[in-house]
N, C-alpha and C positions, 0 to 999 in steps of 0.2 A: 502538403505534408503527408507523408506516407508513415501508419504508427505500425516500429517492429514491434514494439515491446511493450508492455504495458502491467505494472507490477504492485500487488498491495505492501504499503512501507510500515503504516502504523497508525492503529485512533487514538485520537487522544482525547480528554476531557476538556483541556484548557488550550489557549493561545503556547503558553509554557513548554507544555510537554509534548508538543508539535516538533516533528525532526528537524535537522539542521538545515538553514536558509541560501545553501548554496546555490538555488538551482530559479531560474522565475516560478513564479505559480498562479493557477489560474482557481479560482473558488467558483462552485457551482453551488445555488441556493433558490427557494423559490419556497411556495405557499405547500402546504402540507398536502399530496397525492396531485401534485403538477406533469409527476411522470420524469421527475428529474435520475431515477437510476437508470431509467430506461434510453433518457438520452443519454448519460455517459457513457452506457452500454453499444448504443448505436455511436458515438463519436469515437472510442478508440476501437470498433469493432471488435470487443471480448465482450460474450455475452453474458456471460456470469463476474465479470471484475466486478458492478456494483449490485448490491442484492434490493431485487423490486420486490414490493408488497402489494396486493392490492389494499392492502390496511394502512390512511397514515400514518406517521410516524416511526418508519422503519430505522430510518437514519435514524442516532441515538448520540452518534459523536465526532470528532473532526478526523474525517477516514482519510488517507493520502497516498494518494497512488503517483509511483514513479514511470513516464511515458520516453520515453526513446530513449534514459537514463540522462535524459537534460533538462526535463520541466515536471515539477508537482502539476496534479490534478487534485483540487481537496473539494471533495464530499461532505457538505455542512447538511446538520438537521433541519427538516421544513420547517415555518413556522406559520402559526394561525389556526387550522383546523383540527390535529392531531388529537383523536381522543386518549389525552392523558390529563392528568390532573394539574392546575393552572400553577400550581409553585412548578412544576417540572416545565410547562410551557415558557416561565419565565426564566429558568434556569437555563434553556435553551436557547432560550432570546440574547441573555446576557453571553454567556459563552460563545454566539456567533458576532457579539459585536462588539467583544474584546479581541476575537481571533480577525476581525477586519481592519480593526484599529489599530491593532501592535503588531501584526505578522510582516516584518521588514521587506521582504521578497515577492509579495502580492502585489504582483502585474494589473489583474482587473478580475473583477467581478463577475460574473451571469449569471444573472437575476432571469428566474423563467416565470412565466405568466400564462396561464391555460386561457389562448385567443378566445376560446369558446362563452367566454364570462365575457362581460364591462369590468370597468375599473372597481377592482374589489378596499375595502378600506386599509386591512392589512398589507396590501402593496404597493397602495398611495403613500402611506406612513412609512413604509419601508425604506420604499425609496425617495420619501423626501429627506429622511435621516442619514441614507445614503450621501445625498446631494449638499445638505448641509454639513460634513464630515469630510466632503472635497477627497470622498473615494472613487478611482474609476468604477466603468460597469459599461458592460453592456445587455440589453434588456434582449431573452430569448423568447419570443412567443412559440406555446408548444400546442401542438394537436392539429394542427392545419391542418390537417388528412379531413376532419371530420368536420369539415365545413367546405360547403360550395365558396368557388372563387368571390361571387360575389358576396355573400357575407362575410366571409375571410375580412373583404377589402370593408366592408361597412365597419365592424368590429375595430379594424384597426383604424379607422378613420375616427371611431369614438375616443377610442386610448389616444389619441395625437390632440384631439381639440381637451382632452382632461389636463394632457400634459403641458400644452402648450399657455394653460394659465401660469405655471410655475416655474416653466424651462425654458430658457431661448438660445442656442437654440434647443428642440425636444431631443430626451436620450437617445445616443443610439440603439437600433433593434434588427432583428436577425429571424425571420420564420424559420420554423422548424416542425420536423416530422416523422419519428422513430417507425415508423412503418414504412416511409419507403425514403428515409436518409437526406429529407429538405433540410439544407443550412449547416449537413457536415464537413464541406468544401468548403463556407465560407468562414463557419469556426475555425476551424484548422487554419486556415490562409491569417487570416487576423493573430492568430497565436504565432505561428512561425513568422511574422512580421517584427511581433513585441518580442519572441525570443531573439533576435537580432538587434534588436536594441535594448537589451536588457543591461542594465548596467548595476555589478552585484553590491547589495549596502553593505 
């Protein structure tokens, strides 16, 4: 998939006042300073469409960018670490898992995970709520850059035997690497896959 276009639509606060569900959409979400604007930034190559911080909690609400003017890309807020105050961390928790449960036109999920950690608790829970809610996803591991091959491979052999207590089979996953663009071919290829079999509710 080659992206011409890539355009800010609109935040919103709630599932609600999210734009109209004509079009598939893909939701990008992960733990707080994952590096997730960085990778939307590397996946539709515009470097400034989502704003990085190096401070969690940049994201603040459901931001929706319109890509080739045939698929949402929606920008959810991190959750877990964000230094802000725990009613607003919950506020943010709810509003992303109202917007995952009602948003009619959400294709799948990616859910990113900084390889460089073991299974954190906020991402286990995450995504066993996930999986109990019978939403797709697929799991993005990000920062590969900053680990040699083999602990890369060691790391991700940790997340598989965690997962494999709960999953059978284990989620699917995708490395990735905003420094030099690991797993923006394979995203891409996956979405213009589901955008062909998109069928609108």
């Amino acid at each position: 998939m080659v992206i011409k276009s890539a355009e800010f639509i609109k935040s919103a606060t709630s599932y609600q006042d999210c734009p109209g569900a004509p079009f598939p959409e893909y939701a990008f979400l992960g733990r707080s300073n994952v590096g997730k604007s960085s990778l939307i930034n590397m996946l539709t190559g515009y470097g400034k469409l989502a704003k990085t911080s190096s401070a969690p909690g940049k994201t603040q609400l459901i931001n929706h960018f319109l890509i080739n003017d045939s698929w949402y890309l929606c920008d959810l807020p991190g959750y877990g670490f964000a230094k802000v105050p725990v009613n607003i961390k919950k506020k943010w928790e709810q509003m992303i898992r109202k917007y995952m449960l009602n948003r009619p036109n959400l294709v799948c999920s990616f859910i990113l995970i900084d390889v460089r950690h073991g299974p954190m608790k906020n991402d286990l829970l995450f995504l066993e709520w996930v999986g109990e809610n019978g939403l797709p996803f697929t799991i993005l591991y990000t920062k590969v850059d900053k680990l040699s091959r083999h602990q890369l491979g060691k790391n991700i052999l940790e997340f598989e035997k965690v997962f494999a207590k709960q999953w059978d089979p284990i989620p699917p996953f995708i490395i990735t690497s905003t420094a030099n663009g690991t797993g923006r071919e394979e995203i891409l290829k996956n979405i213009s896959k589901w955008n062909k079999e998109f069928v609108h509710p």
